[in-house]
Backbone as ProteinMPNN parsed JSONL, in Angstrom:
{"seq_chain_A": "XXXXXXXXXXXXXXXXXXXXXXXXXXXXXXXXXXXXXXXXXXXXXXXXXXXXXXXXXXXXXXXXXXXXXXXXXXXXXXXXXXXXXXXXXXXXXXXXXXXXXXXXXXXXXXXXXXXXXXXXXXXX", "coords_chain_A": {"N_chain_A": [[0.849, -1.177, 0.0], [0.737, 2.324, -0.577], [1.549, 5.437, 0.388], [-0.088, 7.209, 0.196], [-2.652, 6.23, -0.856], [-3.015, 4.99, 1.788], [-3.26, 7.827, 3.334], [-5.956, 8.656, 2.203], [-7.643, 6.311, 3.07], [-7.289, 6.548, 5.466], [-8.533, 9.081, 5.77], [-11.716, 8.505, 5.451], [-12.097, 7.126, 7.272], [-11.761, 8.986, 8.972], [-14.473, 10.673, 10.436], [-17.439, 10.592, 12.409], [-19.919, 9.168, 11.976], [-19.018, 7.472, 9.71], [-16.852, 6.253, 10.762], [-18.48, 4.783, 12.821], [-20.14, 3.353, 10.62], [-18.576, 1.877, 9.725], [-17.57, -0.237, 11.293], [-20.047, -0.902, 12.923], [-20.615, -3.048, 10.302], [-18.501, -4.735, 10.071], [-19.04, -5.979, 12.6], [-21.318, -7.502, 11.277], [-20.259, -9.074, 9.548], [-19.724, -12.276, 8.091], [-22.098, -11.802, 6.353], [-23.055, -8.942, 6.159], [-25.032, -5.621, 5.63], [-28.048, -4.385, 4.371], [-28.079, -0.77, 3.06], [-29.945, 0.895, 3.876], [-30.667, -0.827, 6.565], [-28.188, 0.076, 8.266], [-28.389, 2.717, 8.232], [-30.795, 2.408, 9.966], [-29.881, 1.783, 11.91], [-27.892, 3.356, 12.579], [-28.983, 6.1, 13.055], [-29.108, 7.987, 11.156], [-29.858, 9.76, 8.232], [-31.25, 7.981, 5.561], [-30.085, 9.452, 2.68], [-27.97, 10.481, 3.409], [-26.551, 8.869, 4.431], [-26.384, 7.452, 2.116], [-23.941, 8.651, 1.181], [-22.045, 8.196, 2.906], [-21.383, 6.109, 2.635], [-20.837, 6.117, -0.081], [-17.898, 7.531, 0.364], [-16.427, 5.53, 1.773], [-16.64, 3.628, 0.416], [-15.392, 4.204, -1.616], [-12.491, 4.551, -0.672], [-12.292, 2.328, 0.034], [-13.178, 0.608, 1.958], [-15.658, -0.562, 2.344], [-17.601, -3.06, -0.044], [-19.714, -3.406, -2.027], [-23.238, -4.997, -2.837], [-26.08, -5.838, -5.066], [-28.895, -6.95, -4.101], [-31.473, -7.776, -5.194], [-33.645, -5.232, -5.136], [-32.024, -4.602, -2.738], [-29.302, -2.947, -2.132], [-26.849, -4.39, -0.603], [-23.95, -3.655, 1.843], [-20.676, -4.576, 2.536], [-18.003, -5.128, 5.189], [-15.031, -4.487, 3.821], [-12.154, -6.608, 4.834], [-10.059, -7.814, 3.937], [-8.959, -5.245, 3.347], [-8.962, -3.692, 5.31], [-6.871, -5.702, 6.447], [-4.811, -4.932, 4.655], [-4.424, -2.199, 5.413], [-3.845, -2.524, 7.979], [-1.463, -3.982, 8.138], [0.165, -2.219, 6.499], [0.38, -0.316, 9.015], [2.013, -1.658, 10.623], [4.451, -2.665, 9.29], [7.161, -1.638, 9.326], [7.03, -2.22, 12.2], [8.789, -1.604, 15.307], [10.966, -2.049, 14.364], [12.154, -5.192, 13.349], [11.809, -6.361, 15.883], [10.325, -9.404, 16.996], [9.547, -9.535, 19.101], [8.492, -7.675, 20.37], [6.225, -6.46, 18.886], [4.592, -8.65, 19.712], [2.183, -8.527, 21.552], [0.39, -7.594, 20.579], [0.145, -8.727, 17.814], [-0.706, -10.892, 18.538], [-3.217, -10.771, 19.353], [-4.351, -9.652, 17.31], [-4.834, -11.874, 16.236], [-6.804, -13.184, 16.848], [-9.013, -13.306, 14.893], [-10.548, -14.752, 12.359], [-8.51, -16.266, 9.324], [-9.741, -17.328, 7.207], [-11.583, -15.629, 6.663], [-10.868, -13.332, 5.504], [-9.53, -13.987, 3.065], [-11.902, -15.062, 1.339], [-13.014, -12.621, 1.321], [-11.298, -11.718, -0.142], [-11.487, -12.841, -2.055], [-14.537, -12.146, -3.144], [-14.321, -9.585, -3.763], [-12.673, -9.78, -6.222], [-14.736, -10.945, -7.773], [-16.165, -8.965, -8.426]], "CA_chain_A": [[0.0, 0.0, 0.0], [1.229, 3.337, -1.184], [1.227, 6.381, 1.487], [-1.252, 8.059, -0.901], [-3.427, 5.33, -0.687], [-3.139, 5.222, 3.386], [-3.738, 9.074, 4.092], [-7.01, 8.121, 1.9], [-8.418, 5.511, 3.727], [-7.642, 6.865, 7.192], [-9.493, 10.105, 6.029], [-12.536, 8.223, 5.332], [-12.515, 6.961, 8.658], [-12.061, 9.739, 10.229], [-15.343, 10.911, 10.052], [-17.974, 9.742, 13.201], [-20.626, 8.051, 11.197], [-18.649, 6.759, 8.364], [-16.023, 5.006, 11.252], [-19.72, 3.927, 12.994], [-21.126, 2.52, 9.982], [-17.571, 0.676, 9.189], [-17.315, -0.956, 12.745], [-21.236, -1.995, 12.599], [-20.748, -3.486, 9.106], [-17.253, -5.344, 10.405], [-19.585, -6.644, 13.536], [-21.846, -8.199, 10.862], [-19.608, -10.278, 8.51], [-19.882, -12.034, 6.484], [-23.577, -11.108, 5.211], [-23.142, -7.557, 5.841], [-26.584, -5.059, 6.06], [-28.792, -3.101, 3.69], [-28.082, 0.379, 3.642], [-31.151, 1.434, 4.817], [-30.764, -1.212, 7.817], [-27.128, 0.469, 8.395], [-29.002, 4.26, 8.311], [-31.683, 3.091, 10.761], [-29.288, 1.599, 13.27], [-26.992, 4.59, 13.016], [-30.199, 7.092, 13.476], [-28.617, 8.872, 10.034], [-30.717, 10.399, 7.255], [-31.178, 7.542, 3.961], [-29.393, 9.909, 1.721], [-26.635, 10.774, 4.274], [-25.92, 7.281, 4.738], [-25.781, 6.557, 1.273], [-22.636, 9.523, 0.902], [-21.27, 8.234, 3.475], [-21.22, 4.244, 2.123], [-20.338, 6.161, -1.209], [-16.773, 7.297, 1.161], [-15.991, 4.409, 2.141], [-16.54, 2.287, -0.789], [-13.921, 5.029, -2.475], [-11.701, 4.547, -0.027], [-11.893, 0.542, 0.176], [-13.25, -0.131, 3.245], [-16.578, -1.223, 1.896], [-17.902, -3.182, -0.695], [-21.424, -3.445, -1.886], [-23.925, -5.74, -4.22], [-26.711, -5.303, -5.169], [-29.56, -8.392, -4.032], [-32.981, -7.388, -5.622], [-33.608, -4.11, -4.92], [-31.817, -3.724, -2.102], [-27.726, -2.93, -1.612], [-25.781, -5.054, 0.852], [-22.744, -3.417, 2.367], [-19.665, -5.415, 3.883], [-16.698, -4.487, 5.368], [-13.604, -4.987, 3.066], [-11.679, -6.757, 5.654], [-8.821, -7.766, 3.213], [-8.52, -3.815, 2.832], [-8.403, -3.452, 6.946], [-5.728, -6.151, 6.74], [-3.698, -4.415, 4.065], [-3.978, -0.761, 6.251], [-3.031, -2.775, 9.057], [-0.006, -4.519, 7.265], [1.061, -1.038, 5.894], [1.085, 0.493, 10.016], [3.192, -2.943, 10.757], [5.299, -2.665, 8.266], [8.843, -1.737, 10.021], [7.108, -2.605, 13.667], [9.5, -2.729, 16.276], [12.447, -2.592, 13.961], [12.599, -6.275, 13.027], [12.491, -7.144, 17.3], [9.314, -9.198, 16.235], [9.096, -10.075, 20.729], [8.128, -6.106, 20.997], [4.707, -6.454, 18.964], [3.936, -9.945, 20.245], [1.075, -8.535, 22.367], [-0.396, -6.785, 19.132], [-0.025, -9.771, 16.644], [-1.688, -11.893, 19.048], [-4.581, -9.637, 19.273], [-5.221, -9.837, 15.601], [-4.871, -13.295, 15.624], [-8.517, -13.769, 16.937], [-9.602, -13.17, 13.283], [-10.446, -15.921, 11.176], [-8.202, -15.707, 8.484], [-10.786, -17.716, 6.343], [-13.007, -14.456, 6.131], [-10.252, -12.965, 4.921], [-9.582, -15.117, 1.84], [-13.564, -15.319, 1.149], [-13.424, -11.323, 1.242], [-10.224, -10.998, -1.393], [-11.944, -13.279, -3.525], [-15.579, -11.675, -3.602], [-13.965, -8.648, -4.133], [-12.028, -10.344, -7.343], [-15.49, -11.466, -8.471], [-17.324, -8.137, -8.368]], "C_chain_A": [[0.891, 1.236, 0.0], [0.591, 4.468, 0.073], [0.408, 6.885, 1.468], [-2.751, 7.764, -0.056], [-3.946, 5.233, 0.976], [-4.283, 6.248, 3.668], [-5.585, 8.938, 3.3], [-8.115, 7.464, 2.583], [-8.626, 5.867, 4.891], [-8.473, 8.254, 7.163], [-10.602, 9.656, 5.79], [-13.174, 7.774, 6.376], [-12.43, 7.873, 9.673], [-13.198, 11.45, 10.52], [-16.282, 10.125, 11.166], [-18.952, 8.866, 12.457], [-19.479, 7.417, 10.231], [-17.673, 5.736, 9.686], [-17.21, 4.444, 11.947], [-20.074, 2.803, 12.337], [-19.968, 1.32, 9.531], [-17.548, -0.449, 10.186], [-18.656, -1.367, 12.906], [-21.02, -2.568, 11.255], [-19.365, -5.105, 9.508], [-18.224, -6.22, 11.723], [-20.85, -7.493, 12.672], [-21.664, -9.153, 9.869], [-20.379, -11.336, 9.177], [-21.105, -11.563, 5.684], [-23.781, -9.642, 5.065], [-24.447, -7.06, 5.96], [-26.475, -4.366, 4.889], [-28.342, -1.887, 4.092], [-29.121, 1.059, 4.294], [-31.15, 0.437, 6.371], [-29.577, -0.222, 8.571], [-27.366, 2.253, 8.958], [-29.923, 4.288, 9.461], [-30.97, 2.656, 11.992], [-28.593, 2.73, 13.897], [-27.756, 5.921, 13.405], [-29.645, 8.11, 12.243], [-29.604, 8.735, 8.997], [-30.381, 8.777, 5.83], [-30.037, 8.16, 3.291], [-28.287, 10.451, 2.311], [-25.88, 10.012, 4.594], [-25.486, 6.868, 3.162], [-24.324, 7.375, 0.462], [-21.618, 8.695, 1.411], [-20.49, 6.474, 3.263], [-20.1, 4.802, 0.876], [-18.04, 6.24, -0.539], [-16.1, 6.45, 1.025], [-15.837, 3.392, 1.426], [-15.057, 2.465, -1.573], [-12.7, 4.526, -1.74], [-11.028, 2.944, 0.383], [-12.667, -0.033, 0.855], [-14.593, -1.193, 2.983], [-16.532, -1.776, 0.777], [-19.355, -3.686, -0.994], [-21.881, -4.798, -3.03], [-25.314, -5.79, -3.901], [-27.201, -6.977, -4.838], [-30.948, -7.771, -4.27], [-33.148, -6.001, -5.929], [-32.95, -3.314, -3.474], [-29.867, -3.934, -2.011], [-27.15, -3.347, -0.586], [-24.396, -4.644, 0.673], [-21.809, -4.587, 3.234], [-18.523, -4.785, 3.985], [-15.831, -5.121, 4.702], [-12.46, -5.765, 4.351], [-10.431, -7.12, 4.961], [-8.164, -6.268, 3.293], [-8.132, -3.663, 4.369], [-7.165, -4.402, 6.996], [-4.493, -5.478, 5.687], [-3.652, -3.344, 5.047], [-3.308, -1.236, 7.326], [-0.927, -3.276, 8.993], [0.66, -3.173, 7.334], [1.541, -0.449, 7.377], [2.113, -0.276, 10.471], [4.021, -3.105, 10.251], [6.872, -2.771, 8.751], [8.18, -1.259, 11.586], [8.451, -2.456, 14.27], [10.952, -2.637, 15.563], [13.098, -4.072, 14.301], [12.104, -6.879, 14.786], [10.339, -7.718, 17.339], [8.617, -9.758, 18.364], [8.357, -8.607, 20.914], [6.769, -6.149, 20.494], [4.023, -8.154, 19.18], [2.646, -9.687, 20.7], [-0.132, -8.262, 21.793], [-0.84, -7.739, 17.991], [-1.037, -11.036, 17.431], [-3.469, -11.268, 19.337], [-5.189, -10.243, 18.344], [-5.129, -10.865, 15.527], [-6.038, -14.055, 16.23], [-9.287, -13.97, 16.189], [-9.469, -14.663, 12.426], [-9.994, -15.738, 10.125], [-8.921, -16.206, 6.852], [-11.796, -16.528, 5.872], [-12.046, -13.647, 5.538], [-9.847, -12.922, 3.61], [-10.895, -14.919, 1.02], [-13.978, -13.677, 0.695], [-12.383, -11.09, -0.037], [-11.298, -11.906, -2.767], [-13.484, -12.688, -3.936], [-15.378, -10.414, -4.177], [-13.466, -8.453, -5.934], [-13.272, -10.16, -8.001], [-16.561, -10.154, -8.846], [-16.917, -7.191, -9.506]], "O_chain_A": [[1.908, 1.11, 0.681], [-0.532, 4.377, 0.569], [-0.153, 7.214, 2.513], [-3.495, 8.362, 0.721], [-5.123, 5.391, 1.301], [-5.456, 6.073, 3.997], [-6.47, 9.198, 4.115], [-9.26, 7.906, 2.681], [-9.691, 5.715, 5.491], [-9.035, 8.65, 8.184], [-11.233, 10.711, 5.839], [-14.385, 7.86, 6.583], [-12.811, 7.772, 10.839], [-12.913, 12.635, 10.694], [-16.109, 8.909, 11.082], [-18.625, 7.682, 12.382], [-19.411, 6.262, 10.654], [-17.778, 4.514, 9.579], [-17.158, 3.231, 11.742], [-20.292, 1.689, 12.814], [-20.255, 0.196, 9.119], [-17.504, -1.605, 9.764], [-18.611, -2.581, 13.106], [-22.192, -2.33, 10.965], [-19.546, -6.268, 9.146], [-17.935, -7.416, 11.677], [-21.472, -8.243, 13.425], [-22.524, -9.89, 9.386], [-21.158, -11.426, 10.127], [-21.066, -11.042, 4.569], [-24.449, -9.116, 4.174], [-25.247, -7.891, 6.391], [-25.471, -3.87, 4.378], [-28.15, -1.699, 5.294], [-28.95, 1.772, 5.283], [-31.655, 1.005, 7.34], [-30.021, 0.337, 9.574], [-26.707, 2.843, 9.815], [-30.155, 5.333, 10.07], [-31.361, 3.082, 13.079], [-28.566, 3.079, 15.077], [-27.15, 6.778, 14.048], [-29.852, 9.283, 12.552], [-30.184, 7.659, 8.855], [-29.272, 8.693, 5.303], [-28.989, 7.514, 3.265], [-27.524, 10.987, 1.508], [-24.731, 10.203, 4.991], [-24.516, 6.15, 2.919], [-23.759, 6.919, -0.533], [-20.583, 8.408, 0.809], [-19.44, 5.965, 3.656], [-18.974, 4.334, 0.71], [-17.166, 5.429, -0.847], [-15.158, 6.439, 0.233], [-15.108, 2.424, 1.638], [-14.157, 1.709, -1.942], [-11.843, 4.027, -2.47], [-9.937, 2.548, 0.793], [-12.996, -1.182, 0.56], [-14.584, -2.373, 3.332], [-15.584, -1.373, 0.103], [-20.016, -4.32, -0.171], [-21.124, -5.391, -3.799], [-25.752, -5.791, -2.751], [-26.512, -7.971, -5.069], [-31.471, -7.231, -3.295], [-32.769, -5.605, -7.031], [-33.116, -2.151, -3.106], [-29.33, -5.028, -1.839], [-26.947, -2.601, 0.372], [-23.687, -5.022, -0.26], [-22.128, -5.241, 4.227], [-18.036, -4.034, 3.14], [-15.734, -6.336, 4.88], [-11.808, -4.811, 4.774], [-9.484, -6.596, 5.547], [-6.94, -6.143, 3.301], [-6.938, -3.507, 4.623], [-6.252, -3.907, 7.656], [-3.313, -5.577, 6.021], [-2.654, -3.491, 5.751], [-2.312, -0.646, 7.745], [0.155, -3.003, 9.513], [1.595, -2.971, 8.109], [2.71, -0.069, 7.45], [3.165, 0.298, 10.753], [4.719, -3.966, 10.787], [7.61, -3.743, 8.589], [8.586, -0.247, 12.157], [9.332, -3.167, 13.786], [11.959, -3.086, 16.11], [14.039, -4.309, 15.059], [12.08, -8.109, 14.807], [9.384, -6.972, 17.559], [7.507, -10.197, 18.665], [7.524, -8.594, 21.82], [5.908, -5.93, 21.346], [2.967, -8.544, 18.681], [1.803, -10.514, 20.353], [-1.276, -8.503, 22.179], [-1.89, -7.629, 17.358], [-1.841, -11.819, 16.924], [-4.6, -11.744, 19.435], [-6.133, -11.033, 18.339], [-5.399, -11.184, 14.368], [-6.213, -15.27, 16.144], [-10.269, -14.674, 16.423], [-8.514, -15.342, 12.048], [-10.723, -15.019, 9.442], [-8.729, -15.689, 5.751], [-12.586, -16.557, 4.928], [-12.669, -12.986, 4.707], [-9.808, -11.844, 3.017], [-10.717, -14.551, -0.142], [-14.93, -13.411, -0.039], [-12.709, -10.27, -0.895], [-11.634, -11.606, -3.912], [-13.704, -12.751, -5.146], [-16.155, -10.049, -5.059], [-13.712, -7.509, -6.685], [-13.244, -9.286, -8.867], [-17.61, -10.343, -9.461], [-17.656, -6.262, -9.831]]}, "name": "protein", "num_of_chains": 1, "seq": "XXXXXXXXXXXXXXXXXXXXXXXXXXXXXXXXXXXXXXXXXXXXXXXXXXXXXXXXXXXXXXXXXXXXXXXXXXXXXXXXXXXXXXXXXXXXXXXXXXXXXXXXXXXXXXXXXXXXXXXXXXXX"}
């Protein structure tokens, strides 16, 4: 990931609804929510919600599809593991005992949804 690319994504999140609606969307993998379910949990306007999806889609974090008439959002979680990768990057300077406490963290994640998310992404 390219620095560019970074300052990008972290301005999309830093935004209170838009990091809301990313962190409910990430608590509903893998099926993800309607935008209108996503608008009435967050108490945000329809058409304020769907800017703020538009954001985030730009930016990676989401990705959408369409099922009838209505748009299902999910969180890109491949894309959260590249941003994360990119702050990890030169951790620690190589001393890989210093983020031990950090890598074990993230290693609560199924890395199967991970996989499942690069490839729907591929397919869209």
């Amino acid at each position: 990931m390219e620095i560019t690319h970074a300052i990008t994504s972290f301005a999309a999140l830093s935004q209170d609804t838009r990091l809301k609606a990313f962190r409910l969307l990430v608590s509903h993998e893998p099926k993800g929510l309607a935008a209108g379910e996503i608008a009435r949990q967050l108490s945000v306007p329809h058409n304020t919600m769907s800017t703020h999806l538009a954001v985030l889609a730009r930016a990676g974090w989401v990705i959408s599809e369409r099922q009838s008439r209505q748009i299902i959002y999910r969180a890109s979680l491949s894309h959260m593991q590249s941003v994360i990768e990119f702050l990890l990057q030169d951790c620690c300077a190589g001393n890989a005992e210093l983020c031990a406490a950090l890598v074990d963290n993230l290693n609560g994640c199924p890395t199967d949804q991970l996989d499942n998310d690069t490839d729907n992404q591929r397919n869209s």
